[in-house]
N, C-alpha and C positions, 0 to 999 in steps of 0.2 A: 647437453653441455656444449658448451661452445657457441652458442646463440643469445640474442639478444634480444630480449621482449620490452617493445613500447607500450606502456599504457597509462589512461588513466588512472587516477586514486579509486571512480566508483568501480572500475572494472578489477581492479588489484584485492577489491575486498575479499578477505580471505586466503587470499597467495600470497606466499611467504618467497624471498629469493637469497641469498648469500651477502650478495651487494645492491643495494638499491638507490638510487640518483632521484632525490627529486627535486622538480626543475621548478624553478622563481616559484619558491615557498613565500616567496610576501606577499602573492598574488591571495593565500588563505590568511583569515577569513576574504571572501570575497566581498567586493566592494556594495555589490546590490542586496547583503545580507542587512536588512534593518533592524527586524523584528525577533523579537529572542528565540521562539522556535528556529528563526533562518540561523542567527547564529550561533546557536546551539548547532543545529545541522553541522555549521562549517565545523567547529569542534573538534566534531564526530568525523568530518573528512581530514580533518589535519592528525587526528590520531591515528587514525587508519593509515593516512601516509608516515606518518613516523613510527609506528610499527611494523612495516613488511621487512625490513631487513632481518635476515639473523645473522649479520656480524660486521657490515660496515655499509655506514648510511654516510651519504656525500649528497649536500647542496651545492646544486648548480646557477647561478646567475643568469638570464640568456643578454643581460642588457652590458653584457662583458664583452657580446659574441661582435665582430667586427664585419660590415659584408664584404 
């Protein structure tokens, strides 16, 4: 508790967290997915990411971020 875990979506498979951030979701499906198997794939990885929260999930923008 009290920690922060970065990761990816293949690495989150399975990890469940309270609050979960995920960052430029318009990035999925990804763009080099042509083929229906690929985006199927992608899918399967956008699901994955929008199911790890169990109780509040918040999209992040990064093209918001200022340097």
């Amino acid at each position: 508790e009290g920690s922060t875990l970065l990761s990816t979506v293949h690495r989150a498979k399975g990890a469940e967290a309270p609050r979960v951030f995920f960052l430029d979701s318009y990035l999925v499906p990804a763009k080099y997915a042509r083929t229906e198997e690929q985006q199927f794939g992608e899918k399967c990885i956008e699901y994955v990411a929008l199911t790890r929260a169990q109780e509040e999930l918040y999209f992040i923008d990064s093209d918001c971020w200022q340097d």
